[in-house]
C-alpha positions as CSV (number, residue, x, y, z in Angstrom):
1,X,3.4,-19.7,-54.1
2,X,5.9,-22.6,-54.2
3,X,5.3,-25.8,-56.1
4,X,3.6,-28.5,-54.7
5,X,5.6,-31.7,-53.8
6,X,5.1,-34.4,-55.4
7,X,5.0,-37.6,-52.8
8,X,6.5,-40.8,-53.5
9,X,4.5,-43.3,-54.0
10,X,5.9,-45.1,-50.8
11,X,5.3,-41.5,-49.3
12,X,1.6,-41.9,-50.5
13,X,1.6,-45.5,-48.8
14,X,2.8,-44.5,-45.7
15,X,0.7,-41.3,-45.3
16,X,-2.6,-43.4,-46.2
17,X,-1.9,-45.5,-42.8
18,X,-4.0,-44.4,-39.8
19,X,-0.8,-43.0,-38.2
20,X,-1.1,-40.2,-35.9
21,X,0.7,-36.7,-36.2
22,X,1.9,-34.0,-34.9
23,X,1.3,-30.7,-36.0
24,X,3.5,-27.6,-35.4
25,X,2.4,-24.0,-35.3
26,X,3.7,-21.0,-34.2
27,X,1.9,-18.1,-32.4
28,X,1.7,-14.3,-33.8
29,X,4.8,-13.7,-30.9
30,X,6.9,-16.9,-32.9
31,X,5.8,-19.4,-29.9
32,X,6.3,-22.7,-31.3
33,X,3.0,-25.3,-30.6
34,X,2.6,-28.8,-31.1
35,X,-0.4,-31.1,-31.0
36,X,-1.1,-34.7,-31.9
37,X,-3.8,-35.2,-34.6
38,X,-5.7,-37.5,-37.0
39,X,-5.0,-36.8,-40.3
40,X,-6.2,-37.8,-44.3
41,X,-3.8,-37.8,-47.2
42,X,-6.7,-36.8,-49.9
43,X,-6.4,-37.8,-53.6
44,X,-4.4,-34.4,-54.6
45,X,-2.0,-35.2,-52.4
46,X,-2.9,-32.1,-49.9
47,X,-3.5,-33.2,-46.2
48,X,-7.3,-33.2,-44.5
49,X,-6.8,-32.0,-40.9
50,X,-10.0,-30.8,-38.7
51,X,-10.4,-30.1,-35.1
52,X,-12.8,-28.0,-32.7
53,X,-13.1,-24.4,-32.9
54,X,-10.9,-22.5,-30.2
55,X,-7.9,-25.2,-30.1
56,X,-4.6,-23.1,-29.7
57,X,-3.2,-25.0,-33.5
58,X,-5.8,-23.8,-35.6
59,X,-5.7,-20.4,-34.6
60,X,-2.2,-20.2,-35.1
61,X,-2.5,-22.1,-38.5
62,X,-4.9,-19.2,-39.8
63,X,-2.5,-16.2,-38.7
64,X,0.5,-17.7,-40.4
65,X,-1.3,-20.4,-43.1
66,X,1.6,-22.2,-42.1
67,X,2.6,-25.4,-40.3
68,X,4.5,-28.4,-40.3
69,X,3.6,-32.0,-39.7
70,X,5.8,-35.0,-38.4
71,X,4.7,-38.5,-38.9
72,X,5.9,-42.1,-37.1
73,X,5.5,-45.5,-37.9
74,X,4.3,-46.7,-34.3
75,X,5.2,-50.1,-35.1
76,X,9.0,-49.0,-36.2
77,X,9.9,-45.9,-34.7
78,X,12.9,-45.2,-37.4
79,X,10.9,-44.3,-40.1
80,X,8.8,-41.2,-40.0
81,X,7.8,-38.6,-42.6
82,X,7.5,-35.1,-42.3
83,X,6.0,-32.2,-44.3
84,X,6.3,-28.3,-44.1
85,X,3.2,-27.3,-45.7
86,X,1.1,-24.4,-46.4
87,X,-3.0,-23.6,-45.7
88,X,-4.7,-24.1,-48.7
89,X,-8.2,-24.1,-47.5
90,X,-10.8,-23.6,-44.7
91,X,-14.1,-25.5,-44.2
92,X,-16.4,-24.7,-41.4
93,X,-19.2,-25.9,-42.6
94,X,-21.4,-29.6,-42.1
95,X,-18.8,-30.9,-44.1
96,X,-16.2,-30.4,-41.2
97,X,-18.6,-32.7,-39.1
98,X,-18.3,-35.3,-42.4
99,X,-15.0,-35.0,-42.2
100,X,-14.2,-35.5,-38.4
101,X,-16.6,-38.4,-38.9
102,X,-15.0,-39.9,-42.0
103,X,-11.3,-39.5,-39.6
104,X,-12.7,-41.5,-37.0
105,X,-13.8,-44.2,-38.9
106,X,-10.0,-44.0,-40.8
107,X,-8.4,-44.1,-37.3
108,X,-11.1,-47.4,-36.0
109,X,-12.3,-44.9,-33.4
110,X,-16.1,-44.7,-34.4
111,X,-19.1,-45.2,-32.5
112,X,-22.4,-43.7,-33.0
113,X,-21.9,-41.9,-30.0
114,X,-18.9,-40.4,-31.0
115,X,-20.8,-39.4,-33.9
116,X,-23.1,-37.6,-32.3
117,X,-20.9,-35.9,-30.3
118,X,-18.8,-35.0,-33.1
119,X,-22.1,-33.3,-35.4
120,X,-22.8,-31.1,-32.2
121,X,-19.6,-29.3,-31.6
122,X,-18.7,-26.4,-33.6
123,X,-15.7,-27.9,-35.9
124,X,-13.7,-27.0,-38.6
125,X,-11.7,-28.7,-41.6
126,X,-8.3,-27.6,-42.8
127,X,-7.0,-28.7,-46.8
128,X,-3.2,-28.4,-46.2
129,X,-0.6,-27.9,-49.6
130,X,3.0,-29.8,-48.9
131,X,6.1,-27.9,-50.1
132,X,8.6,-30.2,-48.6
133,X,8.8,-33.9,-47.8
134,X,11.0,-34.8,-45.0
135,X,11.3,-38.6,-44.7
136,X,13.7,-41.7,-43.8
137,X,10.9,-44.9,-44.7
138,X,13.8,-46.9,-45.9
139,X,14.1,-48.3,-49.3
């Protein structure tokens, strides 16, 4: 197991924003996948991802507990961050719907419609370890 990363804290700023990602898998034949997401930087510094049971990403992030994630300032496109990290846990549980919930309300998409849409589908929460930091956020 390598050691974790240890983020900057301008890394840790950056991460907290509501930014969306992408996230990159690859498939058990090495076909590389990408997908926009929300994401959480949690208070250990691994990464709270979650999405619906039966997307291609997750699938491919439990064969290979690997992935790697790519973030951009919307607002300046030159700086970004990026991680290579490593599946450190798996939560399919109520707390999945908490945590889709909790995203949503991060990202000012919430409505208690959305909420209850969110509870009734099947979903599933993903605790991801960083081994590398990628980045160009300027000084």
């Amino acid at each position: 197991m390598a050691t974790p990363q240890v983020l900057t804290d301008q890394a840790r700023a950056f991460l907290r924003q509501p930014r969306i990602a992408t996230i990159a898998t690859v498939d058990e034949n090495g076909a590389p996948h990408q997908a926009a997401i929300w994401f959480r930087l949690e208070p250990d510094d691994r990464i709270l991802v979650n999405s619906l049971v039966g997307r291609r990403w997750p699938r491919d992030l439990q064969a290979t507990a690997r992935c790697a994630l790519a973030v951009i300032d919307e607002e300046d496109r030159y700086r970004w961050l990026a991680v290579d990290a490593a599946l450190d846990g798996v939560d399919a549980s109520e707390r999945a719907r908490d945590d889709i919930v909790a995203l949503a309300k991060h990202y000012g998409d919430y409505s208690p419609a959305g909420e209850a849409r969110f509870r009734s589908q099947a979903r599933v929460s993903y605790l991801l370890r960083i081994e590398a930091v990628h980045a160009e956020l300027g000084d």
